[in-house]
DRENSE-428322 format. One record per atom (N, C-alpha, C, O, CB): x, y, z. Coordinates in steps of 0.1 Angstrom, whole numbers, plus 5000, padded with zeros to 4 digits. Glycine has a CB too. Example, Ala and Ser with C-alpha at 12.3 -4.5 7.8 and 13.67 -1.06 7.14 Angstrom:
BEGIN
513249435078
512349555078
513249675078
514249675085
511349555090
512849785071
513749895071
512950005079
513450115080
514149945057
This chain:
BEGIN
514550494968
513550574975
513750724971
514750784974
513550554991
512950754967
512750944962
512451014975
511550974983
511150994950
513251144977
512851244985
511351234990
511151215001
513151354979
510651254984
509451264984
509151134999
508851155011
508751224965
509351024992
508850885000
510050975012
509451055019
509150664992
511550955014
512150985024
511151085033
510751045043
513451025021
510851185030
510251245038
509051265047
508651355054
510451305035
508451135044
507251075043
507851015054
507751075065
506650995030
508450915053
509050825061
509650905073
509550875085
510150745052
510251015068
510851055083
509751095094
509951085106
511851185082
508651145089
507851205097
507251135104
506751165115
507251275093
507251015098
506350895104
507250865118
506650875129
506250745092
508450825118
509150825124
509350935135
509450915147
509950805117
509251015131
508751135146
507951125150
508151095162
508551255147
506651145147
505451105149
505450985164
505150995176
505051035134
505950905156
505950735160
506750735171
506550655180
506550635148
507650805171
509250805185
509050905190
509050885202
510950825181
508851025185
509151165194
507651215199
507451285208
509951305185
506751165191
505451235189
505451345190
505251405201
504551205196
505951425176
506051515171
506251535157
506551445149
506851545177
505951675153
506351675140
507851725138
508351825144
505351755133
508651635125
509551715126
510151855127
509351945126
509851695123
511551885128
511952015127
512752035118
513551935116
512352065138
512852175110
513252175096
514652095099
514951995093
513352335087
515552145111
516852105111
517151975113
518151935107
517552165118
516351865122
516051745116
516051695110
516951615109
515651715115
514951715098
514351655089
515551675080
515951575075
512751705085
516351785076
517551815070
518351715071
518951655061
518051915075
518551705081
519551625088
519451505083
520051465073
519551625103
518451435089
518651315083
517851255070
517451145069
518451245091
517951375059
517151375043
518451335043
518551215047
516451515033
520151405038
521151395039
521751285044
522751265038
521351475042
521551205052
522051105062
521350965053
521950855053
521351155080
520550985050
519450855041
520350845028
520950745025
517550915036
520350995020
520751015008
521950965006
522150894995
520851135004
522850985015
524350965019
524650825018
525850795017
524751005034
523350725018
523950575022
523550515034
523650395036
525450575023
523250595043
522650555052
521550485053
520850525044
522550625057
520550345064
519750285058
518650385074
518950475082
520150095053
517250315073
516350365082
516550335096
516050415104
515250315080
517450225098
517550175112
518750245115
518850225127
517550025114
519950335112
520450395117
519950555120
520350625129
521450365112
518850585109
518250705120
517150685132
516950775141
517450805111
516550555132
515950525143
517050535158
516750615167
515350375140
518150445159
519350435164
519350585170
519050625182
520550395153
519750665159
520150805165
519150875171
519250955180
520550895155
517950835166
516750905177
516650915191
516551005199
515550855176
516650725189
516150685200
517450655214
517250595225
515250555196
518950715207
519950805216
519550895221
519850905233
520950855211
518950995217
518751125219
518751165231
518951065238
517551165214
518751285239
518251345251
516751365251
516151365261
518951465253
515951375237
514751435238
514051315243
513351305254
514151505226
514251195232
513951015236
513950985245
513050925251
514650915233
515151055251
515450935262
514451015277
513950965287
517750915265
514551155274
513651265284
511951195286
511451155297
513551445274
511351215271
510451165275
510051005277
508850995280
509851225270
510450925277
510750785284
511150765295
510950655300
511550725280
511850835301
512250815314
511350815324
511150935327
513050885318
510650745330
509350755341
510050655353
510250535351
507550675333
510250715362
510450615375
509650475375
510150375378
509950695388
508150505371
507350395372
507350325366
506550235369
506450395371
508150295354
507750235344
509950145342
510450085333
506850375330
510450215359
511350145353
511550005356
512149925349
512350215356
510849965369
510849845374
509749695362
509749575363
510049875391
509249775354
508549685340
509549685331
509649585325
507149745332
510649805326
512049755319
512849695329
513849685322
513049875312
513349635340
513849595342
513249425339
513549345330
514249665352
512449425349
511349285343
511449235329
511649115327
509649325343
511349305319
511349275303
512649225299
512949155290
511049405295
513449275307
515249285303
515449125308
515749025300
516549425315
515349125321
515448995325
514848845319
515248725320
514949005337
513448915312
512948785308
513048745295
512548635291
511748775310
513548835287
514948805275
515648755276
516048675267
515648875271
516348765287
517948735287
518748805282
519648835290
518148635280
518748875269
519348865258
520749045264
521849085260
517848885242
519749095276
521449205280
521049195293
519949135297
521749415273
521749255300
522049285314
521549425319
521849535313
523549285314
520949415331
520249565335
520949625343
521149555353
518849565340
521449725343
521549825357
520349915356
519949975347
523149925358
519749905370
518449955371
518750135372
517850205370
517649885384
519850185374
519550265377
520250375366
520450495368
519750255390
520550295358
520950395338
519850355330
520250265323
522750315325
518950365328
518250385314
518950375305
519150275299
517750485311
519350495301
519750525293
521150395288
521250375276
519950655296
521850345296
522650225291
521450135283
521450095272
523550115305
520650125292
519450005283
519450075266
519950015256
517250035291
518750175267
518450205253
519650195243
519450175231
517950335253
521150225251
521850225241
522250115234
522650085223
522750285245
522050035247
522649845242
521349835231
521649835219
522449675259
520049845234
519449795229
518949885214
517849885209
518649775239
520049945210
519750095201
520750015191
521050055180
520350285208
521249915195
522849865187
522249755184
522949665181
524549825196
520649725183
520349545182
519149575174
518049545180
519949445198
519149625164
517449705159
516249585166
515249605173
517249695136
516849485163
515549325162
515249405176
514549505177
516249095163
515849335190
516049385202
515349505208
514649495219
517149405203
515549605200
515049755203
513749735199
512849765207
515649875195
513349675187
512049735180
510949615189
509849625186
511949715159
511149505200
511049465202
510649495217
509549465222
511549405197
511449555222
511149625233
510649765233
510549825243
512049625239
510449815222
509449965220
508549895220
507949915231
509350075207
508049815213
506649755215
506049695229
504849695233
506649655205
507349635237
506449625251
506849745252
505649765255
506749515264
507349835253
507549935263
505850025262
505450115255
509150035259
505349975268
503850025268
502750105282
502850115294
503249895265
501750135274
501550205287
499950125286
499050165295
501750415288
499550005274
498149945273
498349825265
498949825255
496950035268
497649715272
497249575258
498549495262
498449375262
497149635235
499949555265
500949455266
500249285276
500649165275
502449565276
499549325283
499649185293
498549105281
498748985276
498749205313
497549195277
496849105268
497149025255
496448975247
495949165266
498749055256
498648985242
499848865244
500248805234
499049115228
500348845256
501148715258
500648575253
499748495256
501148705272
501348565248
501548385244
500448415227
500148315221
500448235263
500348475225
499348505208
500048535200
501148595200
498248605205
499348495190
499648565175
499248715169
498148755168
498848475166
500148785167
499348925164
499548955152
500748965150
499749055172
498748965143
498148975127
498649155129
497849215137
495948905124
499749245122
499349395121
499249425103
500149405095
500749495130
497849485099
498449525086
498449665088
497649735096
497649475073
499449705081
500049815083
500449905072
501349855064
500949795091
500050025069
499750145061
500650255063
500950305073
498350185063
500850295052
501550395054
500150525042
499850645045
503550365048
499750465034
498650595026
497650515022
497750395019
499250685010
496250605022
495250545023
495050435010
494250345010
494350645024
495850454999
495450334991
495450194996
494650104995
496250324979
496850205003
497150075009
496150005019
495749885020
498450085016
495650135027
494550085038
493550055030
492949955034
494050195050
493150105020
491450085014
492049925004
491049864999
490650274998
493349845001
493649754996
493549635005
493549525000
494649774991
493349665019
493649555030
492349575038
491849475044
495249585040
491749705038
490949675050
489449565051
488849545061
490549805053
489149515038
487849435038
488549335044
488149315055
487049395026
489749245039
490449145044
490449155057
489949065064
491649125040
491049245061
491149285078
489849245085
489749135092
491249475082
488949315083
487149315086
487049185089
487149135100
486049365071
486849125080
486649005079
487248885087
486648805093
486848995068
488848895086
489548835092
489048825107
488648725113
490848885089
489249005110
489249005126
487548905129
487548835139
489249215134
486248905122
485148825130
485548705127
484848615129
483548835126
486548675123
486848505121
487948405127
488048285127
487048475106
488848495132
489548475141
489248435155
488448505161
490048555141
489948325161
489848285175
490848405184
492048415185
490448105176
489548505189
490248635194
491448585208
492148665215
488848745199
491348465209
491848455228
493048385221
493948355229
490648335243
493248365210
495148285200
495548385194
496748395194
495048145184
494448515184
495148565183
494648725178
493448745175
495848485177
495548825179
495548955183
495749035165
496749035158
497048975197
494449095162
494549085150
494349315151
493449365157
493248935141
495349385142
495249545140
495449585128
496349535122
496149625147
494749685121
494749745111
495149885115
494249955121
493549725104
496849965114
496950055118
498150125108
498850075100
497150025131
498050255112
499050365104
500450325106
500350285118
498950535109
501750315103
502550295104
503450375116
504450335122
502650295094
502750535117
503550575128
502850535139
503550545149
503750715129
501450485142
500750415152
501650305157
501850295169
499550375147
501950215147
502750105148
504250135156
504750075165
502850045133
504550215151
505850245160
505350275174
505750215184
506750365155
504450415174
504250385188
503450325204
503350355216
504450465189
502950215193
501950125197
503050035206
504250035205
501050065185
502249945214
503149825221
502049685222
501449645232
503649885240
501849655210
500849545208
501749415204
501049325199
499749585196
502949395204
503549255199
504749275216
505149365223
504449255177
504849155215
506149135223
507049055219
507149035206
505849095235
507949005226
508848915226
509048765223
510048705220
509148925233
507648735227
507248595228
505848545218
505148445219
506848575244
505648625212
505148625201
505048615191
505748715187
504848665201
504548525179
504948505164
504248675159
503348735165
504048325154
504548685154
504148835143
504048805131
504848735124
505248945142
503048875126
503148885109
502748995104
501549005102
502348805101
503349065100
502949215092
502249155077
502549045072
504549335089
501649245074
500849235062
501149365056
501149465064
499249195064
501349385046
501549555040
501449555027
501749465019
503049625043
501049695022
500549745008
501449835004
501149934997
499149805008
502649805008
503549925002
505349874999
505949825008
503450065013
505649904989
507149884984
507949914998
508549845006
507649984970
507650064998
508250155006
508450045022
509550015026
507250305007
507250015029
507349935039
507849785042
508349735052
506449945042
507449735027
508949605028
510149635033
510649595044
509549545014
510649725024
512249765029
512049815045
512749755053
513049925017
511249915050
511349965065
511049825072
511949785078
510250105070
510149765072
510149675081
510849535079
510849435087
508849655084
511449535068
512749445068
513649445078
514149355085
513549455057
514049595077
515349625081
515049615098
516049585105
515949785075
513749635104
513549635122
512749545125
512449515137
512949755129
512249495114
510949355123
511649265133
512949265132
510249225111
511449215139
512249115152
512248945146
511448905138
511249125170
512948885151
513348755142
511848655142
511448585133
514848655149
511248675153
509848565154
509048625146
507948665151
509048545170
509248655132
507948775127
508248675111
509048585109
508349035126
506848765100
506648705084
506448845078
505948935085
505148585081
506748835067
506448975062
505448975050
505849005039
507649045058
504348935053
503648975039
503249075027
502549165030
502848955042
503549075015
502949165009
501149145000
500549064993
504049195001
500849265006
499649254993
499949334981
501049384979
498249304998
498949334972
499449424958
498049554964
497049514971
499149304936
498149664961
497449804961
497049824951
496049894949
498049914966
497949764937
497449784922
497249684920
497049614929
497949834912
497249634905
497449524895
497949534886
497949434879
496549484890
498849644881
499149714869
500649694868
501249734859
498749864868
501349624878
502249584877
503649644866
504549564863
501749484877
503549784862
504249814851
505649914863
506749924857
503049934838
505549944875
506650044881
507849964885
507849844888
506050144894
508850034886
510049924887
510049874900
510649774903
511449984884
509549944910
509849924922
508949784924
508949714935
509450064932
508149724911
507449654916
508449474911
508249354915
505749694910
508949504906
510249364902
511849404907
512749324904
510449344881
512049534915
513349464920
513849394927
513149364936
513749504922
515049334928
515149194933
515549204947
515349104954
516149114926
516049324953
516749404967
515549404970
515549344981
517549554967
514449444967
513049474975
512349324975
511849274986
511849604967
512249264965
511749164967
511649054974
510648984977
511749144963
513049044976
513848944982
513548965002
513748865010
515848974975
513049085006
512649105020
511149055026
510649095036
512649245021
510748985018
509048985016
509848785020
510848725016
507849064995
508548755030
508448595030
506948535020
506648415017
508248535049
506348645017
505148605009
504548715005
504248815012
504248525016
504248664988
503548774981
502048714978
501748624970
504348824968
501148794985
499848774976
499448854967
499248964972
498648764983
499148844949
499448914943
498248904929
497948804924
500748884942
497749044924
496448994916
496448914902
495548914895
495549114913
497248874901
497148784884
498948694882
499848704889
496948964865
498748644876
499648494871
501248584866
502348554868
498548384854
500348724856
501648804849
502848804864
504048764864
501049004842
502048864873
502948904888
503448794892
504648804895
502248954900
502848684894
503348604900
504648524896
505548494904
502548544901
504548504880
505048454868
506748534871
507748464872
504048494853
506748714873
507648764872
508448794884
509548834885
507448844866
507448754896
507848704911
509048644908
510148694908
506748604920
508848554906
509448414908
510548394898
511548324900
508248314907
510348474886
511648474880
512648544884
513848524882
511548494869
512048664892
513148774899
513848684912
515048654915
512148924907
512948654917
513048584931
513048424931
512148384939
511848634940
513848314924
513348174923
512948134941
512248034945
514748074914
513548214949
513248144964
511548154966
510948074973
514048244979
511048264959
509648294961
508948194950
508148254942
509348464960
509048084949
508448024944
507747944954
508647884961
509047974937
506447894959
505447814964
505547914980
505347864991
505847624963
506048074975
505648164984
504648324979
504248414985
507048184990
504648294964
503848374955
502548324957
502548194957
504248374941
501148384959
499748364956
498948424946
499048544947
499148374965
498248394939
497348454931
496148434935
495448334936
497448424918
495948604937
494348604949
493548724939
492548684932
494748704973
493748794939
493148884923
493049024937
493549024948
490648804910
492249124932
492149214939
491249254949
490249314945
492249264934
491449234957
490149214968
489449394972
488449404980
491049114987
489949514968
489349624969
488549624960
487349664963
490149714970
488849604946
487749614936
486249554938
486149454946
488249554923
485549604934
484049594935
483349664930
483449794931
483549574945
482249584923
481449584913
479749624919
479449564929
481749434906
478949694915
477549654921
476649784907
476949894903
477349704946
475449684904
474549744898
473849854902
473549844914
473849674895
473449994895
473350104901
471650144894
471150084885
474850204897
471250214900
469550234896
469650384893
470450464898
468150204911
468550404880
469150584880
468850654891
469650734895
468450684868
468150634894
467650744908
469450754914
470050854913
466050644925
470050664919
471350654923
472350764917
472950854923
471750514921
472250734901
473150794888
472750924895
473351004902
472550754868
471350934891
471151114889
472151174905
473251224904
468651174889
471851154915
471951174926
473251154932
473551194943
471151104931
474351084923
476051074924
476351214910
477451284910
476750864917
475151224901
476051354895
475451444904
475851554899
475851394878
474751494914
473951594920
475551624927
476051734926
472351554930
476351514934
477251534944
478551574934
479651624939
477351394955
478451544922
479851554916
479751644907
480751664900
480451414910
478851704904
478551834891
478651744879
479651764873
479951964888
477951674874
477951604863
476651604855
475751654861
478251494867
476551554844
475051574839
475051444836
475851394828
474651674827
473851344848
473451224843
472851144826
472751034823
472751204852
472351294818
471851234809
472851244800
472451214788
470751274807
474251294800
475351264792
476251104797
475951034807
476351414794
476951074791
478450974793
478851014805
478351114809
479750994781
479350984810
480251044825
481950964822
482250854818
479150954844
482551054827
484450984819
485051034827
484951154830
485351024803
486050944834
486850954848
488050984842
488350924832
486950814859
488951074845
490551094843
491051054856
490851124866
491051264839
491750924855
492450884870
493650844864
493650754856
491650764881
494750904866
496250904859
497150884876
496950954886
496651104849
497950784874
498950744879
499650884887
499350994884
499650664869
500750844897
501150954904
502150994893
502350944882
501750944919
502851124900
504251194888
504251334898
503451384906
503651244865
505751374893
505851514897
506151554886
506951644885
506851554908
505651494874
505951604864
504651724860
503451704860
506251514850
505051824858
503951914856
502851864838
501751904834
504852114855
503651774831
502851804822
502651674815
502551634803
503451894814
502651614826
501651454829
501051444841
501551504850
502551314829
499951374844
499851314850
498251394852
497451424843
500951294858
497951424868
496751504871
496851674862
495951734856
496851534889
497951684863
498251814853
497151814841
496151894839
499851794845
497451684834
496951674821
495151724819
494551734808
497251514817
494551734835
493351774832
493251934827
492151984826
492551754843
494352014825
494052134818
493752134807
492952204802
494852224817
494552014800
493952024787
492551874781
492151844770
495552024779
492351834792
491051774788
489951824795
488951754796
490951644790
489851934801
488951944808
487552024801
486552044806
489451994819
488052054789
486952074776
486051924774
485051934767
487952104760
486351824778
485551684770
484451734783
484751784794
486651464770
483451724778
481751684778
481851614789
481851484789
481051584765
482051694802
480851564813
482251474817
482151344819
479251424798
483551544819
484751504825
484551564837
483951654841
486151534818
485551434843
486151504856
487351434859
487751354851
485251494869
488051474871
489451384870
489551324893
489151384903
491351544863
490051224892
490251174910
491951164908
492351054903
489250964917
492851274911
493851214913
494151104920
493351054928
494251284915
495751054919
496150934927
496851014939
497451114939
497250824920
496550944948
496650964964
497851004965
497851064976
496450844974
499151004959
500251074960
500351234954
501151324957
501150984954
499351214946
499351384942
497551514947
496751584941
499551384919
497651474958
495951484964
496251634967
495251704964
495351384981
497551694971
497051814969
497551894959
497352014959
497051874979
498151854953
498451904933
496651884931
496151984927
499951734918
495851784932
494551774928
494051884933
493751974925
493751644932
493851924950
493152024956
493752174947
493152264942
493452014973
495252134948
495152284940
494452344926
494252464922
496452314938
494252234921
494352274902
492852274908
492452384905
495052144884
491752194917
490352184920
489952364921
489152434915
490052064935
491052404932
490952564936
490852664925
490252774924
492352624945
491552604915
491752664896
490452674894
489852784892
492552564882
489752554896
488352554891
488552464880
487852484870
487752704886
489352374878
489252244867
488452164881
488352194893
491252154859
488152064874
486851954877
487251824884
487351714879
486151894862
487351844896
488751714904
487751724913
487151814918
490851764910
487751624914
486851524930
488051474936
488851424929
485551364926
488151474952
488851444961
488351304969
487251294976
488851554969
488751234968
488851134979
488451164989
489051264992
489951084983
487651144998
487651165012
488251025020
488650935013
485951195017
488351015036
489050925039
488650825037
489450745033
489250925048
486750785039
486550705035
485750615026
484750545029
486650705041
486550625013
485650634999
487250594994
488250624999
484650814992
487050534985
488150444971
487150474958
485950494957
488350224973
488550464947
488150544935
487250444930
486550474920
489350584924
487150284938
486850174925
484850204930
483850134927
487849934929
484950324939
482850274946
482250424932
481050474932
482250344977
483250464924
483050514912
482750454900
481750474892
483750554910
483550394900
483550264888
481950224879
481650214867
483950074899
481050234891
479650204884
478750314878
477850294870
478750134893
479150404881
478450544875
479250614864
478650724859
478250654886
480750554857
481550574855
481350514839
481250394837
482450534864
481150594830
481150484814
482050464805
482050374797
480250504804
483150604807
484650564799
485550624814
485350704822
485050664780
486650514811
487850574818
489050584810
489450504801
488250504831
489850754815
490750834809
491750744818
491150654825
490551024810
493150744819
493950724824
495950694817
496350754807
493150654830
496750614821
498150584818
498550474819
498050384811
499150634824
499250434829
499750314833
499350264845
500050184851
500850314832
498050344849
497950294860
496950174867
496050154859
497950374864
496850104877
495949974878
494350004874
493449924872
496149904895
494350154875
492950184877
492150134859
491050114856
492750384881
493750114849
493150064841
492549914836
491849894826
493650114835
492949844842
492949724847
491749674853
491049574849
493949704854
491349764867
490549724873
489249764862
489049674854
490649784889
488549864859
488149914850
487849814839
486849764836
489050014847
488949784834
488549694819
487649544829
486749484823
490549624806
488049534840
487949374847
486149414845
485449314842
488749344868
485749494845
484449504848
483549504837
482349494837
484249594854
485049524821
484549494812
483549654806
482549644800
483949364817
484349774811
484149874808
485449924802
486549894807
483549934816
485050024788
486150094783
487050164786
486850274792
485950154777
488050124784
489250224788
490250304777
490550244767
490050144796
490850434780
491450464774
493050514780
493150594789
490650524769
494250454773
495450454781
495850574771
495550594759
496550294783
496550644781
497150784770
498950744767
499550714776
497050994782
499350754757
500750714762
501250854761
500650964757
501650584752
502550814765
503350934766
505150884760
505250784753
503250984783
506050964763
507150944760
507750844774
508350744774
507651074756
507350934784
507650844796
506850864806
505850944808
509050844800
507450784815
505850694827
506750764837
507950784835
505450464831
505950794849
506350834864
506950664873
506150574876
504650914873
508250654875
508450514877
508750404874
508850304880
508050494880
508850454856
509050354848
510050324839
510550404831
508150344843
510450184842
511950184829
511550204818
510550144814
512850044825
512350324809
511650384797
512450234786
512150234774
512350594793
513150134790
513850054779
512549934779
512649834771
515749994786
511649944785
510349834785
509149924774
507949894773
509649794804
509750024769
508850104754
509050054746
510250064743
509050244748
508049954736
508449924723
508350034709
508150154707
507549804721
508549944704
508950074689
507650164686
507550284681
509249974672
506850104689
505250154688
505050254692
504450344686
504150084694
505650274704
505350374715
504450334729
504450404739
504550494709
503750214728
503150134736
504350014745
505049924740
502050064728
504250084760
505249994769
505049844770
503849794771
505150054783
506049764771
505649644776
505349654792
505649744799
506749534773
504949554795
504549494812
506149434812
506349314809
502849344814
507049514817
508549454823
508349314824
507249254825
509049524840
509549264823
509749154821
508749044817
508748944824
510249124829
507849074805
506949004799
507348994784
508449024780
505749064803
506348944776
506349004765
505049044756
504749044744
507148934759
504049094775
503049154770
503049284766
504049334772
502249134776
502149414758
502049474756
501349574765
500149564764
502049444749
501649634769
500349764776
499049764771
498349844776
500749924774
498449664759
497549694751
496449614753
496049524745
497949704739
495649654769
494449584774
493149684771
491949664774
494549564790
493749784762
492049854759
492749964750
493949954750
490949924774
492250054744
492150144735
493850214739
494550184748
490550244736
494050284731
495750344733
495750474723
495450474711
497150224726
496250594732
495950684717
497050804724
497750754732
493850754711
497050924722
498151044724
496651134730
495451114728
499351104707
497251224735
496251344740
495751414732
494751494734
496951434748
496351404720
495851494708
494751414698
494251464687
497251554698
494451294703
494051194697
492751174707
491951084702
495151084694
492351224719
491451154731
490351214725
489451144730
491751194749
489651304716
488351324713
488151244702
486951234699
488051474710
488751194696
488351074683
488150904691
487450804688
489951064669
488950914699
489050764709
487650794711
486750714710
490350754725
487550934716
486350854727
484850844721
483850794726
486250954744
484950934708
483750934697
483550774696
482650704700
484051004679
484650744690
484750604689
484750494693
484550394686
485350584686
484850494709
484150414720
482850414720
482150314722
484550444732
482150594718
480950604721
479650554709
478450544711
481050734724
480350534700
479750444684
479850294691
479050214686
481050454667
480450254699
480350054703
481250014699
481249894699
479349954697
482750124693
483350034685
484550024694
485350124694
483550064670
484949914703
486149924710
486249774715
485349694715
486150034722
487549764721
487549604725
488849614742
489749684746
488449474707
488249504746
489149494757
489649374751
489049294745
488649494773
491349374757
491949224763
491749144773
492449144783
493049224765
490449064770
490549024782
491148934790
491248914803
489849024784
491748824776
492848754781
493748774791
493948704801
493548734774
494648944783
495548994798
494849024808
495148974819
496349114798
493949094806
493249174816
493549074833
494149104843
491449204810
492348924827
492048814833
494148774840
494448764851
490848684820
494848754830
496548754836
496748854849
497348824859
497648824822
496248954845
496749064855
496049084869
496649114880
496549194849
494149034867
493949054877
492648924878
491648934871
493749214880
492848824887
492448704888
491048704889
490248654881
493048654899
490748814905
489148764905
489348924910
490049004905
488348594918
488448964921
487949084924
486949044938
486548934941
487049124909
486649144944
485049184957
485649034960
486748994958
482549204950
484548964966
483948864977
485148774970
486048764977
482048804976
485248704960
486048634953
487248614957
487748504961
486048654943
487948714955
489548794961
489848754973
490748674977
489548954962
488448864983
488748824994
488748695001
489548655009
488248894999
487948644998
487848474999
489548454998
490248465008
486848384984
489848434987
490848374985
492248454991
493148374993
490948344971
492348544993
493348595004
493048525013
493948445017
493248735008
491948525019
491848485039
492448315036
493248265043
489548495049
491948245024
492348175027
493648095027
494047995033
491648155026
494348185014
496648175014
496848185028
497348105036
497848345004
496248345034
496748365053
496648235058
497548155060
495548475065
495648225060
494848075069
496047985068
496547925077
493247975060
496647995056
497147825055
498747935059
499247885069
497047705032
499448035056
500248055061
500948055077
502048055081
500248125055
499348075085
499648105097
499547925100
500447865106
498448225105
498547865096
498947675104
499847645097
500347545103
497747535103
500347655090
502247605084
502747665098
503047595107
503247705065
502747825099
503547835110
503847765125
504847745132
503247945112
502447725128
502147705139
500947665140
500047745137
502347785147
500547495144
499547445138
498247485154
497047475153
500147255133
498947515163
498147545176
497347665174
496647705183
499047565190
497347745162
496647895163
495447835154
495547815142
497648055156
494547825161
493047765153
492047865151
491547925161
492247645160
491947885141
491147965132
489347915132
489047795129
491947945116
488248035135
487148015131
486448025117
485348055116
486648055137
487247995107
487548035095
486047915088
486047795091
489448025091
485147985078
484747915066
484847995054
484448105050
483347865067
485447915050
485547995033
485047955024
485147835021
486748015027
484248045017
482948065007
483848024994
484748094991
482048255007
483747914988
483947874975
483647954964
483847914952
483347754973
């Protein structure tokens, strides 16, 4: 985990426990304390020791419902009149603790006894815009009175009290980063699902075997992933799915539409229109950076990736040509007004070619996140542990992108779509279909009494 994600993470964690933002000497504190070897559940531990924790938790009213909760565990012994012993015992038992933050509530705890509670859970908007049609969907099709279904932020989730003790749980999540955190505190009656947020499957974080190995099920967009699941992980075999990408989507556009998406974006509809969407990086001289020096091509613009949104806002303040995300908009409801895409290694090139539009991958010397020993001699990376090539559509150097793209614009270009179809299965309605229905079957394996109003569209 990079500083960057640690500090991400910690805040959430305040947020979520203290409801607060952190304080520099904090956040110090335990940057160092992470760095050091330390894992997440011993800064939770130390929090939720605290005097400040334990200050605002302490409610006379609310002590006779911890005592109640304690008792109907079993699992420690109350003296009613220390708190603070409670929290500490229960500060030494992560499962335990994170189990009782969640009843410890002040709404929904009575309503969710004896159910199932479905949470998918986000930490950055890619992940939410990767899960939420599934969600949508799910929740009108669910038997709401079995089970208890949320789509929520991760510091919500901490300080939310929607699962209890007596409840199966299943987290669903769109992020590396949150396998590992909710490994380490989920409570033993729980599943941990992952979804994929890309398809591009090229960053390391996405085959290591320490992260992998925390996940009870991956649903994942193409055969390449699955294929390298399972060789990382032989336990995750007939626990890998291939569902394709259920955010992507496709829809035919009318010019009146065209003219009227460049009115909002500064574009000239009666030119090409060419997206620069480049993978995250903190390097200055890749990544979103790189629109200084394309921002000469004809009728460009660039959507950074959600990890560098305000590196985007700033270079936008320059006056280079960067469209922002708003909360609620994804890069793929571009895709159709869109006729070449600029980009790296990232899924956006994938999704893109799926649609069977041109793409252009820029290489470089090296990738944000990537093992540089998966570069073949070419200069074109393999897909880790494959022995495919990066080479699902056009490939060229930055000094080379005004001849690429003449040359796309003549008809002359080709996708792979062999890999392409490897990498990412199906797409829209298709996808989602087939997600709801791996869940479906994961939740009656669990427990055949949670009955689902479920039809799924073939």
């Amino acid at each position: 985990m990079n500083d960057k994600n640690i500090h991400y993470l910690l805040k959430q964690l305040y947020l979520g426990l203290l409801n607060r933002e952190p304080d520099e000497d904090g956040l110090s504190f335990y940057e160092k304390t992470l760095l050091n070897g330390k894992e997440i559940k011993d800064v939770i531990q130390n929090i939720i020791n605290s005097p400040e924790f334990f200050v605002k938790f302490l409610h006379p009213a609310l002590l006779n419902q911890v005592e109640e909760i304690v008792l109907k565990t079993k699992t420690i012994s109350l003296n009613a009149n220390c708190l603070r012993e409670v929290f500490h015992i229960i500060a030494n038992n992560t499962s335990t603790f994170f189990n009782f933050l969640m009843l410890f509530s002040r709404e929904n705890a009575n309503v969710l006894n004896n159910k199932l509670c479905i949470s998918f859970i986000y930490l950055e908007k890619k992940e939410k815009d990767s899960m939420i049609d599934v969600f949508e969907i799910m929740k009108e099709r669910i038997d709401s009175s079995k089970i208890f279904i949320q789509l929520l932020h991760f510091k919500d989730f901490l300080s939310s009290a929607l699962v209890n003790t007596f409840m199966r749980n299943i987290y669903i999540v769109a992020s590396f980063d949150l396998i590992r955190l909710l490994y380490l505190i989920k409570p033993k009656n729980s599943e941990l699902i992952m979804m994929d947020h890309g398809v591009g499957s090229m960053k390391k974080v996405t085959y290591r075997e320490d992260i992998l190995s925390c996940c009870d099920y991956y649903l994942v967009g193409g055969k390449i992933k699955e294929q390298r699941i399972i060789n990382v992980c032989p336990q995750l075999k007939g626990k890998t799915f291939v569902v394709g990408f259920p955010k992507l989507k496709h829809k035919s556009i009318t010019e009146d539409e065209k003219i009227d998406y460049c009115k909002r974006t500064g574009l000239d509809y009666r030119k090409p229109i060419i997206l620069f969407a480049p993978t995250w990086t903190s390097n200055k001289d890749r990544g979103i950076w790189l629109i200084e020096k394309l921002s000469e091509i004809p009728n460009l613009f660039a959507i950074p990736h959600d990890t560098n949104y305000l590196e985007g806002k700033h270079l936008k303040e320059k006056g280079y040509p960067i469209y922002l995300l708003n909360e609620n908009e994804t890069i793929s409801e571009h895709y159709p007004f869109v006729d070449i895409l600029i980009t790296d290694i990232s899924s956006t090139a994938v999704e893109f070619a799926k649609l069977g539009k041109p793409v252009i991958c820029l290489l470089q010397d090296s990738y944000s996140g990537f093992d540089s020993k998966w570069i073949s001699p070419s200069g074109i990376p393999y897909i880790p542990y494959t022995n495919y090539e990066w080479k699902l559509c056009e490939v060229c150097k930055i000094d080379n992108i005004k001849q690429t793209i003449e040359k796309i614009l003549s008809g002359n270009y080709q996708i792979n779509t062999e890999l392409v179809n490897q990498l990412c299965d199906s797409y829209g309605e298709e996808s989602i279909n087939k997600t709801i229905n791996i869940l479906h079957q994961i939740i009656k394996k669990q427990k055949k009494r949670w009955l689902w109003k479920i039809k799924i569209t073939q």
